[in-house]
C-alpha positions in Angstrom: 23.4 -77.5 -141.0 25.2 -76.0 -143.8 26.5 -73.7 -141.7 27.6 -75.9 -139.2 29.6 -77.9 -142.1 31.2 -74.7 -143.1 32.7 -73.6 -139.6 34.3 -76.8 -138.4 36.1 -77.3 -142.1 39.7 -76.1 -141.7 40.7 -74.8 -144.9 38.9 -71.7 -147.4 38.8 -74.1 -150.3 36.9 -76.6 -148.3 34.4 -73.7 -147.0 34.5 -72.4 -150.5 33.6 -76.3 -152.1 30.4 -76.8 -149.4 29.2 -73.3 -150.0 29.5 -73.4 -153.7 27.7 -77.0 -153.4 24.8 -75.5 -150.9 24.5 -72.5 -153.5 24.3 -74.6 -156.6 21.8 -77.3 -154.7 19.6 -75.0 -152.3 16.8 -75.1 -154.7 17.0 -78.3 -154.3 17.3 -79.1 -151.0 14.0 -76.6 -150.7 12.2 -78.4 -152.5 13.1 -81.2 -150.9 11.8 -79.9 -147.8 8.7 -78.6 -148.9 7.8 -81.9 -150.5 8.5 -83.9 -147.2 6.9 -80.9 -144.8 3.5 -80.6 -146.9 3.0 -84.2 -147.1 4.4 -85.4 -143.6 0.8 -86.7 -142.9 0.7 -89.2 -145.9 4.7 -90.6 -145.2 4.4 -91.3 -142.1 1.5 -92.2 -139.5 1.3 -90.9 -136.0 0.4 -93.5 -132.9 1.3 -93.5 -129.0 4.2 -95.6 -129.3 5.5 -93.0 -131.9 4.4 -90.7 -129.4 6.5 -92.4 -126.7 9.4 -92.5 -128.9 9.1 -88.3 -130.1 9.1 -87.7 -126.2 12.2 -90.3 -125.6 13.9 -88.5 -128.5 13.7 -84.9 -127.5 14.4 -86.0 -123.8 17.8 -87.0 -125.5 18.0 -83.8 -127.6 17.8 -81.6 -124.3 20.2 -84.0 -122.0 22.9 -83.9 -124.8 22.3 -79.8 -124.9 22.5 -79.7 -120.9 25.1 -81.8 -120.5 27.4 -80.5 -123.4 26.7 -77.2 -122.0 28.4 -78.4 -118.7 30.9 -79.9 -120.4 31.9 -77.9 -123.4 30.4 -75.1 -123.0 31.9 -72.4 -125.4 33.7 -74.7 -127.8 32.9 -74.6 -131.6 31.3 -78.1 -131.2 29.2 -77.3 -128.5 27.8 -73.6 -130.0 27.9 -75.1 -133.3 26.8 -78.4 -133.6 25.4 -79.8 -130.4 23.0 -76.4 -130.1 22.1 -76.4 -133.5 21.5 -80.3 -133.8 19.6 -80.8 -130.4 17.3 -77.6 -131.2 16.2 -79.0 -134.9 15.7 -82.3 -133.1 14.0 -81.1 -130.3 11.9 -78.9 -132.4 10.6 -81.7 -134.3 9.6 -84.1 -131.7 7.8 -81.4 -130.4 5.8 -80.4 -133.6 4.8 -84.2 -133.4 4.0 -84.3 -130.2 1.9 -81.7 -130.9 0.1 -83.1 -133.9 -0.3 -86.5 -132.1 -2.1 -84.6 -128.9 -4.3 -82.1 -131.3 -5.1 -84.7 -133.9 -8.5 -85.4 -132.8 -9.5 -82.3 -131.4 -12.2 -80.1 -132.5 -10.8 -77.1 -134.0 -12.0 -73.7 -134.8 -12.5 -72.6 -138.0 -10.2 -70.0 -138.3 -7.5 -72.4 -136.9 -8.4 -75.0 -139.4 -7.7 -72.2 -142.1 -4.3 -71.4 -140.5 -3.3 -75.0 -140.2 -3.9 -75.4 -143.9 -1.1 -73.2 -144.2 0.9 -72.9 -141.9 3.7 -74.5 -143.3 3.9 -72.0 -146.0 4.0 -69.2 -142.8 6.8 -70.7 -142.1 8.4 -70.9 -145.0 8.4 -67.2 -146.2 7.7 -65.0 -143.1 11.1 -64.6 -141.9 12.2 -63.0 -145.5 9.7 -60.1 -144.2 11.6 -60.0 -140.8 14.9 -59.7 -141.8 17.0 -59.2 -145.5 16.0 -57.3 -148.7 12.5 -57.2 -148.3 12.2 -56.9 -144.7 9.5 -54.6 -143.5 10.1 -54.5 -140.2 11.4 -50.8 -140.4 8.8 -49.2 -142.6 7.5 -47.3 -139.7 9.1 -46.4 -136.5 6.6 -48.4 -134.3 7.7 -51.6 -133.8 3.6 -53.6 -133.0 2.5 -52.0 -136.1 5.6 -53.1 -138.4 4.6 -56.6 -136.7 1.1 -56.6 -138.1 2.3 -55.4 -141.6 4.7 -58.7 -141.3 2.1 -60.8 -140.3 -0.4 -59.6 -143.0 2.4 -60.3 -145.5 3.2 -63.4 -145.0 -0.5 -64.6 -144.8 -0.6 -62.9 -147.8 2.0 -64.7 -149.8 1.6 -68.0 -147.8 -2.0 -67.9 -149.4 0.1 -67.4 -152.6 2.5 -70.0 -152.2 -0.1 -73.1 -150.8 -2.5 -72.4 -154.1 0.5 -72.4 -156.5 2.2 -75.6 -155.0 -1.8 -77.0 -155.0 -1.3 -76.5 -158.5 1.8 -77.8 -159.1 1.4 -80.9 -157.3 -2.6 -81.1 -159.1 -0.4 -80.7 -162.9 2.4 -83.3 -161.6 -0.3 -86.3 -160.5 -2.2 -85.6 -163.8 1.0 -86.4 -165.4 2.3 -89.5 -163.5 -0.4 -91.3 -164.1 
């Protein structure tokens, strides 16, 4: 999104403002995100007509993407915004879509171990894919650099779903 923001602005003080505001606030807005994502079950509550209205939603996502393409194709507000935009919302409806279908089934236990943190996959294995600490060229075979990611990140999303356990534990004790 920031991103976004930062290519349509016209001037290098405005990109320099946003991108000194993102970079003072990212913390922030990662925590923010990590808050809402970890408790998504408790704010809000998953029926079929919110299931009806995820489906209706991303329907929308992918017509705008399909008919901006048509139209626009290869303009900054088509590669920039409308791709970006439609692909976070389509993404979501279909994580909910998802969690509305698989609710009530019967789940394996190794699943149910995944699920428990698979947000916190999410959050830190792509760090191990690509940047400073990416491990994907450790050794020259490709599958086996793969595993070493995926062990990883299990590794430190085991980390990272016991220490925010704690922390949210330590901040209830104290709100109360």
């Amino acid at each position: 999104m920031i991103s976004t923001a930062l290519a349509l602005l016209k001037t290098d003080e405005q990109r320099n403002v946003l991108s000194e505001f993102y970079q003072k606030y990212k913390n922030r807005f990662y925590a923010i995100a990590y808050y809402v994502g970890s408790n998504w079950k408790r704010l809000g509550k998953s029926t079929n007509k919110s299931a009806v209205i995820y489906f209706i939603v991303m329907c929308l996502a992918f017509a705008t993407r399909f008919i901006g393409r048509i139209m626009i194709d290869g303009t900054k507000l088509y590669n920039l915004v409308i791709v970006n935009y439609t692909h976070y919302v389509a993404a979501a409806c279909i994580f909910m879509l998802f969690s509305i279908i698989f609710s009530k089934a019967k789940m394996l236990k190794i699943v149910q171990l995944v699920d428990g943190i698979s947000f916190e996959i999410y959050l830190c294995h792509y760090m191990f894919i690509v940047g400073p600490v990416s491990v994907m060229y450790i050794t020259g075979n490709w599958i086996i650099n793969s595993i070493i990611v995926v062990c990883i990140a299990l590794l430190f999303a085991v980390i990272l779903h016991k220490l925010s356990k704690g922390i949210r534990k330590i901040l209830r004790v104290h709100s109360t």
